[in-house]
N, C-alpha and C positions, 0 to 999 in steps of 0.2 A: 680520395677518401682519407681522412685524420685518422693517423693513428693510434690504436688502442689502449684505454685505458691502463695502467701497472697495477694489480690486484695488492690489496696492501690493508695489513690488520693493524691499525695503531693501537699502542698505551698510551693512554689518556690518564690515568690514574693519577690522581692528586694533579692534575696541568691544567692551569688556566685557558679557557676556552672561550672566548669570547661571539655573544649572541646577539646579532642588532636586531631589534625587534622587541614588542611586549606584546602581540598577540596572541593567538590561539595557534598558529604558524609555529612562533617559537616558541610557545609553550610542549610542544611536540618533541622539539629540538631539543627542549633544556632536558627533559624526562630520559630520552636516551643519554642523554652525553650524563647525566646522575648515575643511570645504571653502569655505565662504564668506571663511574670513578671520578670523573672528571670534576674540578670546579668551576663550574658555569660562571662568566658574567652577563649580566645581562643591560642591555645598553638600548635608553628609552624614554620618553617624554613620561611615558603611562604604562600601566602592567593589568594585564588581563589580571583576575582573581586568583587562577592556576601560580602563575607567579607570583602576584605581588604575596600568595601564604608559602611561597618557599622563600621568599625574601624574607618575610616577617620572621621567617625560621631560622633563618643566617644558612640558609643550603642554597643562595647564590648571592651575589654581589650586584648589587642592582647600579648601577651607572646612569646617574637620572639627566635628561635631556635631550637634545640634537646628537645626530651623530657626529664625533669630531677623530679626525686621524690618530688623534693622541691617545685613544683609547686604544689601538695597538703597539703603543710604545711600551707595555708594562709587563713582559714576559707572555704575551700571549703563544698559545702553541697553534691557535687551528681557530681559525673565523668563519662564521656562518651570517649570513643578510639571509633575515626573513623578513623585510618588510612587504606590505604592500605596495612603495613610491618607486619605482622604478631606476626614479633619478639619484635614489638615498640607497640602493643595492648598486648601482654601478662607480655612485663615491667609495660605498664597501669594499667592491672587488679590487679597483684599482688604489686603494691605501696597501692593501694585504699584498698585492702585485708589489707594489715601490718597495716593500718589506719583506720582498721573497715566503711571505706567507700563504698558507694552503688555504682559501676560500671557497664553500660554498656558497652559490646566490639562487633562493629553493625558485623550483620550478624555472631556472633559464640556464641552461647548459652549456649556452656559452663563456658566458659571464665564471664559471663556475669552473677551479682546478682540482677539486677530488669530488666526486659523488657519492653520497648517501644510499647504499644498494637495500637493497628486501632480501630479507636475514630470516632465517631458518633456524630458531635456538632449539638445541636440546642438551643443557646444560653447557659444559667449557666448549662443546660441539658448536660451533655456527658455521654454516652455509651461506655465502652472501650470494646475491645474484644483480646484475649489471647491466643496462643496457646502453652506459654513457651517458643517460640521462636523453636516448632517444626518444625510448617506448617505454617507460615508468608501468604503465600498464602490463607489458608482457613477461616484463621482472615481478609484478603480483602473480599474475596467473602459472609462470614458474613456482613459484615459492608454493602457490598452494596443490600442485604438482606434486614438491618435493614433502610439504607435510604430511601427505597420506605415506610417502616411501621411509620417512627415516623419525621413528617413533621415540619414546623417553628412553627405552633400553640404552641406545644408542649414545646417548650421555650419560648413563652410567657406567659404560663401557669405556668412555672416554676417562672418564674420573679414574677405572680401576685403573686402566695399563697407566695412566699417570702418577696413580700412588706406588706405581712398580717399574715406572719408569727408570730408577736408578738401578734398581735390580736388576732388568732386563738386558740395560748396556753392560754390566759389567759381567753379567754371564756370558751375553753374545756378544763378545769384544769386535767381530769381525761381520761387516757391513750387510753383506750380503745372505751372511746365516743369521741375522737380525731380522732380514725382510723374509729370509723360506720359515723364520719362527713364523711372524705377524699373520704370514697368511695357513699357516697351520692353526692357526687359535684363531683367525677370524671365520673360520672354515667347522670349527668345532665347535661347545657347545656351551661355552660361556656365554654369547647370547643370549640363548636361549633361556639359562637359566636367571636372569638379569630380568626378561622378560615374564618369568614366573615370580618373580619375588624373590627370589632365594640367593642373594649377594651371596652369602656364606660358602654357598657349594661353587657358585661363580668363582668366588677367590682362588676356592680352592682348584676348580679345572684350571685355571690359570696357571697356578704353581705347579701343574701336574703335565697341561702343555708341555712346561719348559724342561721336564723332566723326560718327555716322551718325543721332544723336537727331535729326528734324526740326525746325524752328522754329516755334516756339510757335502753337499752332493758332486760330485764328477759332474764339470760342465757337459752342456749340449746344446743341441743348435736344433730352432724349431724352422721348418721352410711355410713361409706366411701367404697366402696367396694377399695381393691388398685390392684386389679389383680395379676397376677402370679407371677409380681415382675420385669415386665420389664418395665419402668418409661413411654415408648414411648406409653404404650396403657391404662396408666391413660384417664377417660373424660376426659373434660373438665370443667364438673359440680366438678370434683372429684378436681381439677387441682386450680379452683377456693375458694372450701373449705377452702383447705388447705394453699391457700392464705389468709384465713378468722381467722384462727384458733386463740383463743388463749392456747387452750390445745390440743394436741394432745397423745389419749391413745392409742398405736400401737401392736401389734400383733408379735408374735417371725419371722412371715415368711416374715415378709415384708420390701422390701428392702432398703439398705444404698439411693440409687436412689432414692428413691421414698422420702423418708423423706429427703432429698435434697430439693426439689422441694417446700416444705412447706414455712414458715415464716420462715426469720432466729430467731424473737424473742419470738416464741410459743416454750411454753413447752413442752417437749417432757416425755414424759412418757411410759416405757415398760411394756408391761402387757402381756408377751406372756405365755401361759400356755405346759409345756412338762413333758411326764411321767420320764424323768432322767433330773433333776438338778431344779436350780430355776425354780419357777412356781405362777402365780397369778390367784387365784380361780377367780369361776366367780361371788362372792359376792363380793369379794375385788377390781374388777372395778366396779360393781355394785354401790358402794361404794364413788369409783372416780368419776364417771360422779356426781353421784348428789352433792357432795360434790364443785364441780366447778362447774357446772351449777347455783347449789345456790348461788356462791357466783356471778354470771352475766357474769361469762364466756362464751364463744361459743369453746362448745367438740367438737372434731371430734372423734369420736370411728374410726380407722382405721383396718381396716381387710383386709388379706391377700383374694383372690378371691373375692367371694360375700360375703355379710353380712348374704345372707338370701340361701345359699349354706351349709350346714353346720356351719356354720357360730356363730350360735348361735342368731341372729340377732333378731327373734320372740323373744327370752328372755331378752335382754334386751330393745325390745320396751312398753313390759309388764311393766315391772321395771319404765322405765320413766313415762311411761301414768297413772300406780300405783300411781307415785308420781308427777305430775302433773307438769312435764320437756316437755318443748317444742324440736319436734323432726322431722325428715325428715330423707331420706333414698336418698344414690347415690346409684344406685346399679354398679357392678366392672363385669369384663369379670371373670368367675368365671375357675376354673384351669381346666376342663374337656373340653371346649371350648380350652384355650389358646395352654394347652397340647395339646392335640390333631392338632390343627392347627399349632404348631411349630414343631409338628413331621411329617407332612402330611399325615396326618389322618385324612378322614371324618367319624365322628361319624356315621350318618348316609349314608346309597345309596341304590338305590334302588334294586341294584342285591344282594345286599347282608346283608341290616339291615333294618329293619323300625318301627325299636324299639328301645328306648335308657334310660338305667336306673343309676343312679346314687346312687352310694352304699357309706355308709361310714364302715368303718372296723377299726376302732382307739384301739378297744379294743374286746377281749374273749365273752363280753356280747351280745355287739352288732352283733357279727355274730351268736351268737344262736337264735336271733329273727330271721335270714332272713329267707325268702322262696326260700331254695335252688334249691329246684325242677325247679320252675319260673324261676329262673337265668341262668338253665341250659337249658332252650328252645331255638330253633332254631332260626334266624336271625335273631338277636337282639345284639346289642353293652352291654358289663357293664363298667361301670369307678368306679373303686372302690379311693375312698380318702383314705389318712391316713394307707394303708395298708401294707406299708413296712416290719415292724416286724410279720405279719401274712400271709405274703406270699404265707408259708408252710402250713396252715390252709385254707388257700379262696383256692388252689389248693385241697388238696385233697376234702376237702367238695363239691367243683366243678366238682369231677372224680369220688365223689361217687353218687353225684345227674342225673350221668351220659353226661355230656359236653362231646364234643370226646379229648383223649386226644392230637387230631392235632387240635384242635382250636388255633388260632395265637395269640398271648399275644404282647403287645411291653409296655416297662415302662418305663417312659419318667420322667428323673432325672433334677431337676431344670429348667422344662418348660419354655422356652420365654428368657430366661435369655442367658447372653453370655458363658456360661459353663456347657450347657443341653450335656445331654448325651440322647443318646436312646438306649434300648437293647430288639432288637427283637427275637422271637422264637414260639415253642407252648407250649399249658400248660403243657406239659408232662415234660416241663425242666424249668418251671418257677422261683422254687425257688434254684434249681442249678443254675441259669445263675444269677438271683442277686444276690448270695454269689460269683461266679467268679468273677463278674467284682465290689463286693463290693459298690452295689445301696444304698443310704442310700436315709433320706429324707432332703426336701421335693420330693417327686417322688408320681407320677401317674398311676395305672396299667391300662391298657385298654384291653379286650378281646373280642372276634369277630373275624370276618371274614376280616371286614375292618385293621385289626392290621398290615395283611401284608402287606395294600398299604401303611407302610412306607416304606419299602424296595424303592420300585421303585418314590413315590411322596415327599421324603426329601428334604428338600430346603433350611434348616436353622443351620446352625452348622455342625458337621460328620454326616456321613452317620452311621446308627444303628449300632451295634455291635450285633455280631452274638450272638447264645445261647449257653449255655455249649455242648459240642461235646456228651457227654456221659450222657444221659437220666435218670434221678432219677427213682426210682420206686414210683407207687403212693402213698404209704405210708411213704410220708418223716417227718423226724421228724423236730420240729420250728426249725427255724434258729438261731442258736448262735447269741449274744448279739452283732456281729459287724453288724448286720442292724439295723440302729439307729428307733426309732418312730417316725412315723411324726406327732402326738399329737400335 
């Protein structure tokens, strides 16, 4: 996959811009790059009408003939090939190449080193939208998305805090009670009144904002749940946070997506704890939060599912309140939900569960406390977390607590995500089928009756993969070190 385009707003003002083409193509071209400021040349046998009356106007520089390389010998800043020849936009793209110049070549995305995105004005406000010049299409259909959401108000809002812009910094010298101002006035009612007409009173909530901004607050640490790891079923509460954040402490499972989504100027902090490789104890975030919250930070602890799931969440609300950290809890769709719902699996139903227990299995100890007998009773769901590498242990201890060994198993490898696998069967082949198909974590084991409505109610990714053909005996021994922990 190419990597992603660098999002980037140029000044073009007063910079020669150079346009091959005298179409109705570049006539398009030359209209924008005007509104920006720019001065257009344009480079051309022939000039559509559009152009040839901005030429006769001296608002562009018309370059009459073939295209030749030496038309970006002359301070050009930024090249465009609209032609229709094929052969006369790739002499384009590669003169601007030889010249370390940024070229577009319209309609071929190869050819082409910045893209022209679908722009959303409302006033000094623009929204641009990008698809690398994949799907030009889906970048319109965004855009007109975004115009029903973000109305004229919205550049007039832009205008005021820009005419107050110097005022603003110099009252809030200090970074952070800059950003608890912006969202107290973007929260109040200067909008609002921007949107009735009435600039004057806008001004004035503005100036009265800055008067009534509180003083800079006592840091705190928010615990985020972030779910399974698929960005689309963040809250909103959670969504918000993380737009709030100035530190974010995150967890090994939680994904590239999700921390996307955050500030781009929060700090990003890994603190994910695994039985093979780096690992950060849970004193040493313990450690982290207070140490940025003291200094007036807003944490977000980010945790993969829930906070209060495994989580560990109870321990560090202890920790804060111990030490007298202001604190609050999002709770997240925690992985027994998601799993299950992106394998089409209802945990519970009433033909066949109406029970549902939630196991963790990370480690040898904690399976000696459970009540095996319990687990092994009839209609009732379990979802064990963390239990990849013990596979072979929750099975036999489940066959000796007597479960049958056709009870339906399905382990649900990176739940919700775009690269879930599912591998269905019964306990009798549980930890043969996750060494065939090589399950690592993060993965979900689910047993029950309900396991095998994935077979038929799958909706999201492949269809399950079957179980190993040939049946372990119940005494199998742990599985070799290629099933990772999901610790």
């Amino acid at each position: 996959m190419d990597a992603p385009l660098f999002p980037l707003f140029a000044d073009l003002n007063g910079r020669a811009v150079l346009v091959v083409g005298g179409g109705t193509v570049a006539a398009r071209k030359v209209e924008a790059l005007l509104d920006a400021g720019a001065r257009p040349r344009v480079g051309a046998p022939r000039l559509v009408p559009a152009l040839q009356a901005l030429a006769d106007a001296g608002r562009i520089d018309w370059l009459r003939g073939a295209f030749s390389p030496r038309w970006l010998d002359s301070g050009i800043w930024l090249v465009v090939a609209a032609t229709d020849a094929a052969a006369v936009n790739r002499a384009v793209a590669d003169a601007a190449d030889a010249r370390r110049l940024f070229v577009n070549v319209v309609d071929d995305a190869r050819l082409s080193r910045f893209h022209v995105p679908a722009v959303v004005e409302r006033g000094p406000l623009r929204i641009a939208i990008s698809t690398g010049g994949a799907a030009p299409m889906v970048a319109r259909h965004v855009r007109r998305r975004l115009e029903t959401l973000f109305d004229s108000a919205w550049g007039q809002l832009t205008e005021l805090i820009g005419r107050r812009r110097d005022g603003i910094r110099a009252h809030f010298t200090d970074l952070a009670a800059r950003r608890r101002f912006f969202d107290h006035l973007l929260d109040g009612p200067v909008l609002d009144l921007l949107r009735r007409r009435r600039p004057a009173e806008a001004e004035a909530a503005l100036q009265q904002a800055m008067a009534d901004t509180p003083p800079a607050a006592a840091g705190s640490v928010v615990l985020v749940g972030a779910g399974a790891g698929n960005p689309d079923q963040l809250t909103l509460a959670a969504l918000r946070a993380l737009n709030q954040a100035d530190v974010i402490l995150h967890d090994r499972l939680v994904g590239a997506g999700v921390l996307r989504l955050a500030r781009r100027d929060a700090e990003r902090i890994a603190v994910g704890k695994s039985a093979r490789g780096p690992s950060t104890s849970q004193e040493q975030i313990h450690a982290l939060m207070l140490e940025h919250a003291r200094a007036g930070r807003r944490v977000v602890r980010l945790k993969g599912g829930d906070a209060f799931v495994f989580g560990r969440g109870g321990e560090e609300l202890q920790f804060l309140r111990a030490h007298g950290i202001a604190y609050e809890v999002i709770p997240g769709i925690t992985a027994a939900l998601a799993c299950a719902a992106h394998a089409g699996i209802p945990l519970t139903h009433r033909d066949h569960a109406q029970q549902l227990r939630l196991v963790t299995a990370h480690c040898r100890d904690s399976l000696d406390t459970l009540d095996w007998p319990a687990l092994a009773a009839p209609r009732q769901t379990l979802v064990f977390y963390m239990g990849v590498a013990a596979l072979a242990r929750i099975q036999a201890r489940l066959l000796e607590a007597g479960l049958p060994a056709a009870t339906p198993f399905a382990l649900v490898e990176n739940g919700s995500r775009s690269d879930q696998r599912v591998v269905s069967g019964t306990l009798r082949q549980l930890a043969d089928s996750a060494l065939r198909h090589d399950v690592r974590s993060p993965a979900l084991l689910i047993l029950g009756d309900v396991a095998a409505l994935a077979t038929d109610l799958h909706w999201f990714g492949a269809a399950p993969l079957p179980a190993a053909d040939d049946a372990p005996s119940p005494s199998l021994p742990t599985p070799p070190t290629t099933l990772a922990d999901a610790a």
